[in-house]
N, C-alpha and C positions, 0 to 999 in steps of 0.2 A: 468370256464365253465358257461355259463350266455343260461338258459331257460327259454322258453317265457311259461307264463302260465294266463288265462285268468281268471279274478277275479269280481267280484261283490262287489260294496261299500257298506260296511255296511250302511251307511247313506242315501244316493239315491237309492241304489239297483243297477244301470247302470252298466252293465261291461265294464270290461276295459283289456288288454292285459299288462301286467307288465313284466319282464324281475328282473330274482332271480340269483345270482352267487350262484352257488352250491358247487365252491372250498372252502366256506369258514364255510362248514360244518353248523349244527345248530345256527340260529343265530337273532335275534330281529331285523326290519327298521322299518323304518318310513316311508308313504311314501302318498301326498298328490292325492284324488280320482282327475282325468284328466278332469272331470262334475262336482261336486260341488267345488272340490277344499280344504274339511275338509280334514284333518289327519286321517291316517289310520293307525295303530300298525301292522303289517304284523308279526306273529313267524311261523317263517320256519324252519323245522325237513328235515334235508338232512343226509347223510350218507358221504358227501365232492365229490360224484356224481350224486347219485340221489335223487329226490323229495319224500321225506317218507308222510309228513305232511304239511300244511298248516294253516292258522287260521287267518282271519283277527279281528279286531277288533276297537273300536272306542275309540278314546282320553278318554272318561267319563267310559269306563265300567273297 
């Protein structure tokens, strides 16, 4: 089950619309901003339906 949810890079601040599988319950990615292009640490708190939590984060912190 894959929800679209729109995000802000830590790095640039630019949003961006990402796209989270939520089947696969709480879970770490990785995933690079769509504007600059740096690494982004995404931890996602699902319940293996819904969005509980999000929390982006940058490669150094």
């Amino acid at each position: 089950m894959l929800h679209e949810q729109l995000v802000a890079c830590p790095y640039c601040g630019e949003a961006f619309t990402t796209f989270i599988d939520l089947s696969q319950g709480s879970h770490c990615t990785i995933e690079d901003c769509y504007v600059c292009c740096r690494p982004i640490e995404l931890l996602i708190e699902s319940d293996g339906t819904n969005l509980i939590h999000i929390e982006l984060s940058t490669d150094d912190e």
